[in-house]
VMD Tcl script that draws the C-alpha trace (Angstrom):
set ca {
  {75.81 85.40 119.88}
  {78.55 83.22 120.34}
  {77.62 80.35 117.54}
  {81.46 80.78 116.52}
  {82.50 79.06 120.02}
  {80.98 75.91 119.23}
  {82.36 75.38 115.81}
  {85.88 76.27 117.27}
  {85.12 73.49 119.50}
  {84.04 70.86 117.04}
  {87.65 71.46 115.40}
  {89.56 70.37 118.41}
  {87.42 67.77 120.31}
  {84.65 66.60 117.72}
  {86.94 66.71 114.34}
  {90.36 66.44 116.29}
  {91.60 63.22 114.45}
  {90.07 64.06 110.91}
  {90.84 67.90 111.09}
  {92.91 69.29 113.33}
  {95.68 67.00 113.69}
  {96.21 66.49 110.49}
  {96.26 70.41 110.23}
  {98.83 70.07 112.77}
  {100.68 67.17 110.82}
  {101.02 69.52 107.57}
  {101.88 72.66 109.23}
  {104.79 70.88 111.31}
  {105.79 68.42 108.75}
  {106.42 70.84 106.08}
  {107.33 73.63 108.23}
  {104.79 76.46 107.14}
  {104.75 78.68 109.45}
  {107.59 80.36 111.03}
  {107.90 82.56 114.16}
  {106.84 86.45 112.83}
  {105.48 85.32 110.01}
  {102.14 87.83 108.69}
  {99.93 85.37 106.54}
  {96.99 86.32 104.29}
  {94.54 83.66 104.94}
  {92.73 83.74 101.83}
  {88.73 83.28 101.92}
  {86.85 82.77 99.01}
  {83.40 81.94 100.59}
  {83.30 78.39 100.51}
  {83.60 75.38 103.04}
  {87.42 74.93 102.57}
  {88.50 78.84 103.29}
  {86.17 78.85 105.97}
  {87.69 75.73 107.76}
  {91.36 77.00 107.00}
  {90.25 80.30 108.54}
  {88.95 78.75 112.05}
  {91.83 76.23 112.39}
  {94.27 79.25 111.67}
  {92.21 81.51 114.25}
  {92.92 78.28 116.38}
  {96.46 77.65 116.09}
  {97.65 81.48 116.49}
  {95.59 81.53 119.99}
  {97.12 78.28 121.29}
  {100.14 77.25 118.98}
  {103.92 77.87 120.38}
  {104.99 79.82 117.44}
  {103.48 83.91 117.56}
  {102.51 84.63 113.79}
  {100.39 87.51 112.51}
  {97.04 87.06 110.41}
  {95.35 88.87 107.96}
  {91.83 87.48 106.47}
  {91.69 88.44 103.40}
  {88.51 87.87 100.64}
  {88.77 89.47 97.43}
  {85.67 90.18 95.41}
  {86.09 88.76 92.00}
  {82.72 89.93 91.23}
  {80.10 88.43 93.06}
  {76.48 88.99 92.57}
  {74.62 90.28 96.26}
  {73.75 87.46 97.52}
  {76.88 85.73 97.46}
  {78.71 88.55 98.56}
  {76.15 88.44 101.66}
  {76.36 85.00 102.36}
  {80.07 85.45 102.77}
  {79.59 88.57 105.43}
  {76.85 86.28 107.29}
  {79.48 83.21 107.39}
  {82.32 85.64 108.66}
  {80.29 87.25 111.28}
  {78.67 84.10 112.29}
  {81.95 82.71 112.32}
  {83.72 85.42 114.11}
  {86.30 85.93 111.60}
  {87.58 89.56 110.66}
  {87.76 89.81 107.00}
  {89.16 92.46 105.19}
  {87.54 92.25 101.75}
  {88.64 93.88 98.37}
  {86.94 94.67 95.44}
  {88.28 93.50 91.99}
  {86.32 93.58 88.06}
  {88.11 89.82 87.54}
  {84.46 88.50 86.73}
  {84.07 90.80 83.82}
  {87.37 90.58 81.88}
  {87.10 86.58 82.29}
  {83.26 87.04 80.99}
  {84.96 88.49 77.51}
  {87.10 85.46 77.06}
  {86.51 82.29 75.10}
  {89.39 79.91 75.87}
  {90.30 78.62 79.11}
  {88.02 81.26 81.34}
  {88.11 79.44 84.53}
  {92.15 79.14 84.20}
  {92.47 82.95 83.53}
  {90.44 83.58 86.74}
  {92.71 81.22 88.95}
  {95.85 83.49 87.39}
  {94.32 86.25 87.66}
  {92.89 85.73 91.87}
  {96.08 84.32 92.50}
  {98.12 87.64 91.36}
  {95.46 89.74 93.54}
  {95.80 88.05 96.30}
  {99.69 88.20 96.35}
  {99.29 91.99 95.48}
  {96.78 93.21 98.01}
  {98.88 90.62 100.89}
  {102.37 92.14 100.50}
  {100.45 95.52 100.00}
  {99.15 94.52 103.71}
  {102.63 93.75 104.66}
  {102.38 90.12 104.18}
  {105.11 87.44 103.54}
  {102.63 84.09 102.89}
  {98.98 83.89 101.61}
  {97.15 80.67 103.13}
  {94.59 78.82 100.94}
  {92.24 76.03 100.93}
  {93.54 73.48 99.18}
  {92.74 69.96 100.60}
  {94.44 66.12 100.06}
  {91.82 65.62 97.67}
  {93.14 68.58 95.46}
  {96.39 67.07 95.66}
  {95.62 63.54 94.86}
  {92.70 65.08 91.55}
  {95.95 67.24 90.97}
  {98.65 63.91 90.34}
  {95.81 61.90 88.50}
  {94.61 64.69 86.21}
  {98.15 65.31 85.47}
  {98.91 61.59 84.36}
  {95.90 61.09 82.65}
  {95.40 64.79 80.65}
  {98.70 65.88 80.74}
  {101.09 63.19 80.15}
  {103.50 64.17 83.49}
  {103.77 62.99 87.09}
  {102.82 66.45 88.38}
  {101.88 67.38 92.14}
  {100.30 70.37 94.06}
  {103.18 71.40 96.81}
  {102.50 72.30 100.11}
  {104.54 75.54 99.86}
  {106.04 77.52 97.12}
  {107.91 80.50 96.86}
  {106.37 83.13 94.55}
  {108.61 84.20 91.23}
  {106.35 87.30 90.41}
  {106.17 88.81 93.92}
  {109.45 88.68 96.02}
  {109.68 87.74 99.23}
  {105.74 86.15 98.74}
  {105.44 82.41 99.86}
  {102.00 80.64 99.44}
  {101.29 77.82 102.00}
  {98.66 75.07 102.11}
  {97.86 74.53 105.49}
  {94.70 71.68 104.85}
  {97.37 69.63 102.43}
  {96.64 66.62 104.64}
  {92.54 67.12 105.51}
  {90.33 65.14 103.31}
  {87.53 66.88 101.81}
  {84.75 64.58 103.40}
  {85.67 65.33 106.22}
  {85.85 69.00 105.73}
  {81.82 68.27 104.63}
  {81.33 66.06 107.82}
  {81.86 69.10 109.65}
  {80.35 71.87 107.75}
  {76.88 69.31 108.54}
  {77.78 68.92 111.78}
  {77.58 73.02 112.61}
  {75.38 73.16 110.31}
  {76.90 75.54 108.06}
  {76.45 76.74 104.31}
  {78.56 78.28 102.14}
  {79.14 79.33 98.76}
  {81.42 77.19 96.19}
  {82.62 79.14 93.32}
  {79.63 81.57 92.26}
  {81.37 82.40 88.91}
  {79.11 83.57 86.09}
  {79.44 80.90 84.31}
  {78.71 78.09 87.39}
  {76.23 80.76 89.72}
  {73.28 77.98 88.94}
  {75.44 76.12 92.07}
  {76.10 78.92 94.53}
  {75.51 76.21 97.43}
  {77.09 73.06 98.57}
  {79.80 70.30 97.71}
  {80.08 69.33 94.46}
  {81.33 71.24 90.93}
  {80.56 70.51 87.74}
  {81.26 68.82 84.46}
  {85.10 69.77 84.84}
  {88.06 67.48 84.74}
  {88.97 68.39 88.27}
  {84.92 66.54 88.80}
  {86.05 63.75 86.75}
  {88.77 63.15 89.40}
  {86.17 63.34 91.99}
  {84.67 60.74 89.90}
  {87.31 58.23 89.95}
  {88.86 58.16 92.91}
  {85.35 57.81 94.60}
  {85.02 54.80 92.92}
  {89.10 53.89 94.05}
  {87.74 54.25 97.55}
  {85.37 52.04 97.09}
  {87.41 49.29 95.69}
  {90.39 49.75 98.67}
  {91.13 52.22 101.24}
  {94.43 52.67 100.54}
  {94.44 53.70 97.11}
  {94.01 57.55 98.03}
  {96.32 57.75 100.86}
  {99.17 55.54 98.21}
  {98.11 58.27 95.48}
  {98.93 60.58 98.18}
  {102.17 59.16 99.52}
  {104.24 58.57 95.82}
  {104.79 62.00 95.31}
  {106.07 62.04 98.73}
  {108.25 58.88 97.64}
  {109.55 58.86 93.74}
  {112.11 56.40 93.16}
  {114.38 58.07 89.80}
  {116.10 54.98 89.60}
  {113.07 53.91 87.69}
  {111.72 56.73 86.16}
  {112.61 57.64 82.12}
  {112.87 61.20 82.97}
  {112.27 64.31 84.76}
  {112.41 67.74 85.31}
  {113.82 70.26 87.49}
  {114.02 74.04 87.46}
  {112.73 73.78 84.00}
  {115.97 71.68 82.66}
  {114.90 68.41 81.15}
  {116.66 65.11 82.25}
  {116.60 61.51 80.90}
  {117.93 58.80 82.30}
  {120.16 58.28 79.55}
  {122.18 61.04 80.77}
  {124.43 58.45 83.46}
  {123.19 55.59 82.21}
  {126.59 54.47 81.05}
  {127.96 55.90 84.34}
  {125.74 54.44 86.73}
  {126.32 50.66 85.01}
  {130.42 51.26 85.39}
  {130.24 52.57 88.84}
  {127.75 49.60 90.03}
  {130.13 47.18 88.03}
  {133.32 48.23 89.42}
  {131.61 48.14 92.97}
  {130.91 44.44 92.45}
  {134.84 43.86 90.99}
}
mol new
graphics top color blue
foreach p $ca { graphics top sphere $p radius 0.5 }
foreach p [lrange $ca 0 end-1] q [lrange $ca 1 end] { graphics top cylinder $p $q radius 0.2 }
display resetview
């Protein structure tokens, strides 16, 4: 059956302004892939991997720059069915996984504190492992614009910092390993528009502790949900408030902020204050 061909198509013609270009946008604008690159495009199962693994089948069959692809799901532990509804998607989708087994579920089951945090570490370091293991440089995931815009807010309001989910970082436990966000622009309604519009189901996170939602869009009691939560309910007041949430990480002005910090060295902006006000006085002498 060739089901696969008409979600490909959807991408490009039906979803071209919502999806594709601004897959296009990101991978351009912050230069994420590079000629002979060999990326892991990671799946976990759910709507967001699934997308990033179509538009990345896409743009290696049609893009100018020749790059290698691996797509990679790693079993944390799932329980049959999910595991199954991940082999129907990829089949139905046409997308060659390569799929590795790890016990992650059962060492986060034994702790307490912070569970779902430990599993994030813990996926992430897999997933770098088995890639460069496959002779990969980058490992794609799923992130979205909503992630990045929950991501700044949560930071502000839990955290106390102005903190931001890049597009690309290099990795400091695996050398030579860069991980890439290729849907950093894609909003996740849209991402849901079109997993309606094929007609498509998937799993979400199917952790012990959450497997009472295996199916559909939305989490649970989290933080991240709280986000959710709140900028809904910015969108509703103005549409501009996401994209503005969005764009001031792209834009921070340090003339005006207290302080900051880079490659882990604190600075206030106390350090030239006395400086700055000399050289802008003597430039007005």
């Amino acid at each position: 059956m060739d089901n696969y061909i008409d979600v490909e198509r959807s991408i490009i013609k039906r979803f071209r302004k919502e999806i594709w270009r601004k897959f296009i946008s990101a991978v351009n604008e912050y230069q994420l892939i590079k000629e002979g690159d060999k990326i892991a495009v990671c799946i976990s199962g759910g709507k967001d991997s699934m997308l990033l693994a179509k538009c990345m089948q896409e743009l290696q069959r049609h893009g100018k720059v020749k790059f290698e692809t691996v797509f990679l799901v790693m079993n944390p532990g799932y329980n049959e069915y999910n595991k199954q509804v991940i082999l129907n998607n990829a089949e139905y989708l046409n997308i060659p996984i390569h799929m590795f087994e790890t016990d992650i579920f059962d060492i986060v089951a034994t702790v307490e504190e912070s569970p779902c945090y430990l599993c994030a570490r813990m996926r992430r370091g897999y997933l770098y492992k088995h890639a460069k293991e496959l002779g990969c440089n980058k490992i794609a995931l799923g992130h979205h614009f909503d992630d990045v815009i929950e991501t700044v807010l949560m930071s502000m309001l839990y955290s106390g910092q102005m903190k931001g989910m890049m597009p690309k970082l290099h990795s400091t436990n695996y050398e030579g390993m860069e991980l890439i966000r290729p849907l950093y622009m894609v909003k996740e309604a849209d991402i849901i528009a079109w997993r309606k519009y094929n007609n498509l189901q998937f799993i979400q996170c199917a952790c012990r502790f959450t497997e009472n939602c295996m199916l559909g869009d939305n989490g649970g009691g989290s933080k991240r949900q709280e986000m959710k939560e709140l900028i809904k309910k910015f969108r509703q007041t103005s549409s501009i408030i996401d994209m503005n949430i969005f764009r001031s990480v792209h834009n921070v002005n340090l003339d005006t902020m207290i302080g900051y910090q880079k490659k882990q060295v604190f600075h206030s902006f106390l350090d030239d204050y006395d400086t700055d006000i000399s050289s802008v006085n003597s430039e007005n002498e």
